[in-house]
C-alpha positions as CSV (number, residue, x, y, z in Angstrom):
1,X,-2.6,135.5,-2.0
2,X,0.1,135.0,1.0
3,X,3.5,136.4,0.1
4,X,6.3,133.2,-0.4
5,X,9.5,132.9,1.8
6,X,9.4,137.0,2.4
7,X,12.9,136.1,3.9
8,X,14.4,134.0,1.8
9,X,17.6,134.8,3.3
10,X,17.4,136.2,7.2
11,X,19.8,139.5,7.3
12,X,21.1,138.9,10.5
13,X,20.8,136.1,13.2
14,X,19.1,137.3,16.2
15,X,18.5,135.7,19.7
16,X,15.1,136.3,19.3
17,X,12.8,133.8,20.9
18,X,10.5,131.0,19.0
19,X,7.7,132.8,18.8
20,X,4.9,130.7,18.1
21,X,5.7,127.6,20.6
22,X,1.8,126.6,20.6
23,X,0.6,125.3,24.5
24,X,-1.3,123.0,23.5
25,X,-2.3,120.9,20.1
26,X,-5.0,120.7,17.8
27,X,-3.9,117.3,16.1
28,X,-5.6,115.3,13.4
29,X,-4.2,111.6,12.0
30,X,-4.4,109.7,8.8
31,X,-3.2,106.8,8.6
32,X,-0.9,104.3,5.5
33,X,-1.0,100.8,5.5
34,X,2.0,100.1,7.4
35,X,4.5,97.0,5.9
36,X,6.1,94.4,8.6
37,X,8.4,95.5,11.3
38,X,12.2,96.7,9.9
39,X,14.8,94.1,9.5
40,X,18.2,93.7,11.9
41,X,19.6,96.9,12.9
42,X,22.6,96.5,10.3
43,X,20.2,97.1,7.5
44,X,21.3,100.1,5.4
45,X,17.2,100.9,6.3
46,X,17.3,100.2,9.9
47,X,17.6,103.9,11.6
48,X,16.7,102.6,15.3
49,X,19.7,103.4,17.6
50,X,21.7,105.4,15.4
51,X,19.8,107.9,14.4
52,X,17.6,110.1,16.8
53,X,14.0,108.4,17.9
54,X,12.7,111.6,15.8
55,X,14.6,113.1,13.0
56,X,13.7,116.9,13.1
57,X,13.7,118.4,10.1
58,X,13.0,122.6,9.9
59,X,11.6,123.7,7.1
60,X,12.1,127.7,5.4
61,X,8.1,128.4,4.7
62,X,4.9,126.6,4.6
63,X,4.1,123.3,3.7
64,X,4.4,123.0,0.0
65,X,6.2,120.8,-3.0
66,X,9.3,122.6,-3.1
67,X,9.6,120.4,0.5
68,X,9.0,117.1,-1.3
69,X,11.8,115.3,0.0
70,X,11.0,115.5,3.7
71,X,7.1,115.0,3.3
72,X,8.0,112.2,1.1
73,X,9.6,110.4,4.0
74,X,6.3,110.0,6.4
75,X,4.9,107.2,6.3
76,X,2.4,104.8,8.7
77,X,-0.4,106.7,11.3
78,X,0.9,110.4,10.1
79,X,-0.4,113.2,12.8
80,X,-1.2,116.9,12.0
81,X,-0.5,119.3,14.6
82,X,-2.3,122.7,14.0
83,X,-1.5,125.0,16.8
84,X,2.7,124.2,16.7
85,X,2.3,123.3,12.2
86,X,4.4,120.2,12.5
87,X,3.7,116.5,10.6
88,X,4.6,113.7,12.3
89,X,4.6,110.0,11.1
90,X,7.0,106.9,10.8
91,X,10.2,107.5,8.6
92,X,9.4,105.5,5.6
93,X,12.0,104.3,3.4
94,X,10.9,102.6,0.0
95,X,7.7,101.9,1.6
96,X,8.9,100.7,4.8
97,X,9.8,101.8,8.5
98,X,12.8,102.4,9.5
99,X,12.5,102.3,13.4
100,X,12.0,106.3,13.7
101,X,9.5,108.7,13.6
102,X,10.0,111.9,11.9
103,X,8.7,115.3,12.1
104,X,8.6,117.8,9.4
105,X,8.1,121.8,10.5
106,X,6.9,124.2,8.8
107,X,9.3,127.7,8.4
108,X,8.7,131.1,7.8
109,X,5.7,132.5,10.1
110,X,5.2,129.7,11.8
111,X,8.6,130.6,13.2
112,X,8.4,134.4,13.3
113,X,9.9,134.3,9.9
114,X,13.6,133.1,11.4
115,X,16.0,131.4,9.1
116,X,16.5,127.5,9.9
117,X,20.2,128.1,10.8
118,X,18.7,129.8,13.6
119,X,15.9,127.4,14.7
120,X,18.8,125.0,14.7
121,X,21.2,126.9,17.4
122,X,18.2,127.6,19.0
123,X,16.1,124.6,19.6
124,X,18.7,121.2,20.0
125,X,15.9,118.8,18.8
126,X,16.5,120.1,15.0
127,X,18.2,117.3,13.7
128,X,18.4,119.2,9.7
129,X,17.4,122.4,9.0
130,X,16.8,124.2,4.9
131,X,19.9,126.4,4.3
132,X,21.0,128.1,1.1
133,X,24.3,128.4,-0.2
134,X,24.2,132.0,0.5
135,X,23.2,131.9,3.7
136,X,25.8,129.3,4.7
137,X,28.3,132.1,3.9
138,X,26.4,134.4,6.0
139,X,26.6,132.5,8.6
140,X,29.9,130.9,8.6
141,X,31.1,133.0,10.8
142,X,29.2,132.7,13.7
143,X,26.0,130.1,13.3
144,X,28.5,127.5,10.8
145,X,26.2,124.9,9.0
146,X,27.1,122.1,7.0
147,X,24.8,120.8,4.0
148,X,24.8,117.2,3.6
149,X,22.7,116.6,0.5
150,X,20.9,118.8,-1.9
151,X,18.0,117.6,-2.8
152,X,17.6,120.6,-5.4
153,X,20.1,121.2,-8.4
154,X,18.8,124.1,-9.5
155,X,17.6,127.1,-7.5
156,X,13.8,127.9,-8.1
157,X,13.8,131.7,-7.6
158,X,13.4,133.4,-10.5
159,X,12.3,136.6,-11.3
160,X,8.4,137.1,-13.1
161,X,7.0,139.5,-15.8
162,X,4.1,139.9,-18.5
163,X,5.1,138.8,-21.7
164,X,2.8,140.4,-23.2
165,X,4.3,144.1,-21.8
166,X,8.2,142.5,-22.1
167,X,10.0,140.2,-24.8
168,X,13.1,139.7,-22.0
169,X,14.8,137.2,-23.0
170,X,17.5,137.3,-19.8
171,X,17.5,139.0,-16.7
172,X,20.5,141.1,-18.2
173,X,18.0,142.8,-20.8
174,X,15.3,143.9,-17.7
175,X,19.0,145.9,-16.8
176,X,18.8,147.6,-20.3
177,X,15.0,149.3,-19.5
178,X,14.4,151.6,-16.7
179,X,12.0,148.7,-15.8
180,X,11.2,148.5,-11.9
181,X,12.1,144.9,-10.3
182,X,10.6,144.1,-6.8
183,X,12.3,142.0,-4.6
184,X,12.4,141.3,-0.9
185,X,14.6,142.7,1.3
186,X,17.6,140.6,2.3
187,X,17.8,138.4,-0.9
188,X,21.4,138.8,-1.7
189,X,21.5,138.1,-5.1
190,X,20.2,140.8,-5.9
191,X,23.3,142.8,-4.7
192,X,25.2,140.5,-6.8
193,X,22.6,141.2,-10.2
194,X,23.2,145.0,-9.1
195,X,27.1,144.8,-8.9
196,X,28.1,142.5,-11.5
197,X,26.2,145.6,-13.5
198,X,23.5,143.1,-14.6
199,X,20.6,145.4,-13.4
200,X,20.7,148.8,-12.4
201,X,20.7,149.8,-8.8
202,X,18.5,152.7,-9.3
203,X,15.6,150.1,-10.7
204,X,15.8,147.6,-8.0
205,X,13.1,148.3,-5.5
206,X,13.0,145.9,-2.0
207,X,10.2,147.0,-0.7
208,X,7.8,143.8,-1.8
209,X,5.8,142.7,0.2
210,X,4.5,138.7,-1.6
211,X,1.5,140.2,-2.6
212,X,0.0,140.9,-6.2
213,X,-1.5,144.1,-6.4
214,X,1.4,146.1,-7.4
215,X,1.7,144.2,-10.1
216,X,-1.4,144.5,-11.4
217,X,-1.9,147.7,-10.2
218,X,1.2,148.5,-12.7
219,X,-0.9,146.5,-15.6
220,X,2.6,144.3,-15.9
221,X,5.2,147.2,-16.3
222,X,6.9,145.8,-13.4
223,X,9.2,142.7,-12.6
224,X,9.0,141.0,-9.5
225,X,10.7,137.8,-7.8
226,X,9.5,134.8,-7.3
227,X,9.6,130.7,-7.7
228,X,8.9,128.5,-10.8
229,X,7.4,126.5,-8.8
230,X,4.4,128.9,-7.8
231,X,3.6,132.5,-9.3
232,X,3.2,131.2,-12.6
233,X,0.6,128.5,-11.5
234,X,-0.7,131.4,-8.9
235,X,-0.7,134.2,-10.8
236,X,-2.9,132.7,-13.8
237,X,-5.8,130.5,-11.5
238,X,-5.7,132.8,-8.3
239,X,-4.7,135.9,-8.9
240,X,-8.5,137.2,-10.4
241,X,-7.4,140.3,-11.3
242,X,-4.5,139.2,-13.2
243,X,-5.6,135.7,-14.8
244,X,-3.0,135.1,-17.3
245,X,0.5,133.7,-17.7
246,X,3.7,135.2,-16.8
247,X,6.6,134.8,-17.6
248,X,9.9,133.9,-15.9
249,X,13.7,134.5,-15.8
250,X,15.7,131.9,-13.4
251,X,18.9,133.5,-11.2
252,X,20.8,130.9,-11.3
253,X,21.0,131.3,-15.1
254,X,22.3,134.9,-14.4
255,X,25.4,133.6,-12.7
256,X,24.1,133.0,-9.6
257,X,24.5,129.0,-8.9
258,X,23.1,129.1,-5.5
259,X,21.6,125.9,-4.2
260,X,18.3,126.7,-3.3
261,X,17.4,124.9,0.6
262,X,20.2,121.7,1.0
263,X,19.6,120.1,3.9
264,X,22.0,120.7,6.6
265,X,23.3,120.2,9.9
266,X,24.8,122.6,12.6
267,X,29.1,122.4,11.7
268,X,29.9,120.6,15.5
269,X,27.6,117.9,15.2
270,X,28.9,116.5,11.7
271,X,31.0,113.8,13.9
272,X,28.7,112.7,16.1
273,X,26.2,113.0,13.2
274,X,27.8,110.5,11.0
275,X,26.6,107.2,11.9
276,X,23.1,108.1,11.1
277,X,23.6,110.8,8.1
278,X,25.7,107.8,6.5
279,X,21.9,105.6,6.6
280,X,19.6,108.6,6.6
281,X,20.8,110.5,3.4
282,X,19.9,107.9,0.7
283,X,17.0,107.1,2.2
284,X,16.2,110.9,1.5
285,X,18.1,110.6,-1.5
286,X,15.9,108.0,-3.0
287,X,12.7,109.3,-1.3
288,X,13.6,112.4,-3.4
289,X,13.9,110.3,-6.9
290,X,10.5,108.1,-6.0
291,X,8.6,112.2,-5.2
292,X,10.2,112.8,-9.0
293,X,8.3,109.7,-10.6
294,X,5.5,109.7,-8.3
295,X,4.4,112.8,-6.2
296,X,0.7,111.7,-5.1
297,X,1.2,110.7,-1.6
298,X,3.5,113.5,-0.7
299,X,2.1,116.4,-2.3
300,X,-1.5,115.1,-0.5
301,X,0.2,115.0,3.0
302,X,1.5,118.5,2.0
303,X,-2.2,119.7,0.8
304,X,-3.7,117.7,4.1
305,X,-1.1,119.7,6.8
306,X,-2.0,123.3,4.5
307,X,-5.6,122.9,5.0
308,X,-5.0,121.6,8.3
309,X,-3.1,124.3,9.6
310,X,-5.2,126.6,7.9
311,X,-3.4,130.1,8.5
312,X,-3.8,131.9,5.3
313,X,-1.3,130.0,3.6
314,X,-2.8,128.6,0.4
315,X,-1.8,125.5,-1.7
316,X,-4.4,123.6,-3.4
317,X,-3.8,120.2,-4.9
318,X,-3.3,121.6,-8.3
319,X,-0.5,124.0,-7.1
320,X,1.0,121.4,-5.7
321,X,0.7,119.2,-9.0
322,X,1.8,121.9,-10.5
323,X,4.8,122.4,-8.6
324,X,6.1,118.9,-8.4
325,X,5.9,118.9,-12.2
326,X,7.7,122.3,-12.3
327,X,10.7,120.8,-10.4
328,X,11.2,117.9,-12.7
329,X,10.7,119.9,-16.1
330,X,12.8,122.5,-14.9
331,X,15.7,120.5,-13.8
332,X,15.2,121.8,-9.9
333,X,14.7,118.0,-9.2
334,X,17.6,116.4,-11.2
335,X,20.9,114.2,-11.0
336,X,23.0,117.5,-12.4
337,X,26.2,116.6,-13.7
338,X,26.7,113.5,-11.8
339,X,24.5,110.4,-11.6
340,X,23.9,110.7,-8.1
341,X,20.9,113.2,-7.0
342,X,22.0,115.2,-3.9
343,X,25.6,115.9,-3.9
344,X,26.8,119.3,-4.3
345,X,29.7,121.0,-6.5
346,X,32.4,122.2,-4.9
347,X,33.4,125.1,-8.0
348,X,29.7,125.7,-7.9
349,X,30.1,126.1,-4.2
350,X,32.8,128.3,-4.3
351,X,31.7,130.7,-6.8
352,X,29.1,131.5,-4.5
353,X,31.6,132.1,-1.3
354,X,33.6,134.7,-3.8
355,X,30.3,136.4,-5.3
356,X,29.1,137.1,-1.5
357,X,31.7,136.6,1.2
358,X,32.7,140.3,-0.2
359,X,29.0,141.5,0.1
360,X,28.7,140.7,3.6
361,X,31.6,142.0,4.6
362,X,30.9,145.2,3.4
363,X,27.5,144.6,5.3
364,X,29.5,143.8,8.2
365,X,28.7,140.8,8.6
366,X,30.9,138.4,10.4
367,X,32.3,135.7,7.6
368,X,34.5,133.0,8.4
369,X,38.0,134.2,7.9
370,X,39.5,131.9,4.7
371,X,36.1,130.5,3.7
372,X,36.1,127.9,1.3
373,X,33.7,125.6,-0.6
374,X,34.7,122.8,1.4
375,X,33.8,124.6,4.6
376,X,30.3,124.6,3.7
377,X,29.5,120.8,2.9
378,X,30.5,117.5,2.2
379,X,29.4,114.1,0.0
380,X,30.2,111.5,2.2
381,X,26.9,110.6,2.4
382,X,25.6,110.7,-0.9
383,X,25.2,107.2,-2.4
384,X,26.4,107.7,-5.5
385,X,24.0,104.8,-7.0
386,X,21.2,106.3,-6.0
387,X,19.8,108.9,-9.0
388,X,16.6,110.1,-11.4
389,X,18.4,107.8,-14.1
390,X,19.5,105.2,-11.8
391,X,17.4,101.8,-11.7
392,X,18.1,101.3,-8.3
């Protein structure tokens, strides 16, 4: 089994160049029944001339469900590049075009394993890009972002262990055993679990590497991180030496409200970025509540551009089931404490700006000087209609 997101959060931007630019494609098509033509250009669905011909959107890893709101917008003759791991199709809303194609990309080695904030101040066709609350603060300082939506209210990394070793009931009893907890390297909530005294810094080990076998090696007297939406399915159908449940712990329940890959824009192009973000984010918005209810075609353009691109990377159908259901039961996918899906919390926000603005100082790390939530997003996109509950 691959290793998932083994950067979650990059540790430093570098200039380093986009590695695996293919020369060249190995493209494959399927193809949707596509509806009549969109209506006049001042329909709310109408995206030709105000938004770009192709909206760019730059995933953080491999094609897979936790992506559901971007795969969930192609639509029409949908192409599969192999050699650059892009999908490209019309941009669907509600079943129809909207004028524009769009293009989703898949993150983490297809991109040398650099952060979207930096495929964005890299590469000007990147229209959005995945960024964590975290990693906004990071950044602020010298690669600013601004998150527009979040199509995730909870965070899906959590941390995994053997229940029948461990009886943990929260991550703060792992930090009462000597118990050894794997994580990778440059996840900085793990700094915060370690400072805040909720695990010990002398058990917290980041030299994982996303695979299994020091797991199972251990026979389940470890803990290690991972996502809700995958090592549970993973470890019990394809991990053969393991083959059972685990169990898991979530770290936003520890304190750590992080939104888990909003979709953002880089800071200086919110203005000129308004007349189409103002069109484009409830379409994502609602694409995002129709995945919830109904996940089929998405999750089988997300299987199609897996096996397609066929790297190592594995994510059968029933992961992908398994994920999408996941998100909904674990209230990942979910209105939150509004009625609208997709906006984000400024307290919520700024807890996270106080719990690691001081982390990254100390890592010297360049944070915007006076940092606040506000800095880091805004809702003035967010159709506040559109929502899980909503019978729009």
């Amino acid at each position: 089994m691959q290793g998932r997101r083994p950067l979650t959060i990059a540790a430093l931007l570098t200039a380093s160049a986009f590695g695996l630019a293919a020369c060249g494609s190995d493209d494959s098509s399927s193809t949707a029944a596509a509806p009549a033509a969109t209506s006049a250009s001042d329909s709310p669905t109408d995206l030709a001339g105000v938004c770009p011909s192709t909206v760019t959107i730059q995933t953080d890893w491999e094609p897979e469900s936790d992506h559901s709101e971007a795969y969930a917008l192609l639509g029409g003759t949908i192409t599969y590049d192999k050699s650059k791991k892009r999908v490209t199709g019309d941009l669907y809303a509600s079943g129809k075009p909207t004028g524009v194609k769009v293009e989703v990309r898949a993150g983490g080695p297809a991109t040398g394993f650099s952060s979207p904030t930096q495929q964005m101040y890299t590469d000007k066709d990147i229209y959005l890009g995945y960024v964590n609350t975290d990693e906004a603060v990071q950044n602020s300082g010298k690669f600013p972002t601004v998150s527009v939506m979040a199509p995730r209210e909870k965070w899906a990394q959590v941390l995994i262990y053997d229940p029948g070793t461990y009886d943990f009931k929260t991550i703060a009893d792992i930090g009462k055993t000597n118990t050894k907890v794997l994580y990778f390297k440059g996840n900085y909530y793990m700094d915060y679990l370690t400072g805040a005294g909720i695990l010990k810094k002398s058990q917290v080990d980041s030299s994982y590497d996303g695979k299994p076998a020091r797991f199972v090696t251990a026979g389940g007297k470890i803990v290690q991180q991972g996502f809700i939406t995958a090592e549970p399915w993973q470890y019990e159908h394809t991990v053969k030496q393991w083959a059972k449940p685990v169990a898991t712990l979530s770290i936003a329940d520890a304190g750590y409200p992080n939104y888990g890959e909003t979709l953002a824009i880089k800071k200086a192009n919110l203005a000129k970025d308004t007349p189409c973000l103002k069109k484009l984010i409830p379409i994502i918005q609602q694409a995002q509540v129709d995945y919830a209810k109904d996940p089929t075609a998405a999750d089988a353009i997300i299987v199609k551009a897996v096996e397609t691109y066929n790297d190592g990377w594995e994510y059968p159908a029933a992961l992908a089931a398994f994920a999408a259901k996941a998100q909904v039961d674990q209230g990942i996918i979910s209105d939150g404490p509004t009625p609208a899906l997709g906006d984000i919390d400024a307290t919520r926000t700024q807890k996270i700006v106080d719990l690691t603005a001081p982390i990254f100082k100390k890592a010297n790390i360049q944070v915007k000087d006076g940092l606040t939530a506000t800095d880091l997003f805004t809702n003035e996109f967010i159709d506040t209609s559109i929502g899980l509950d909503s019978s729009k």
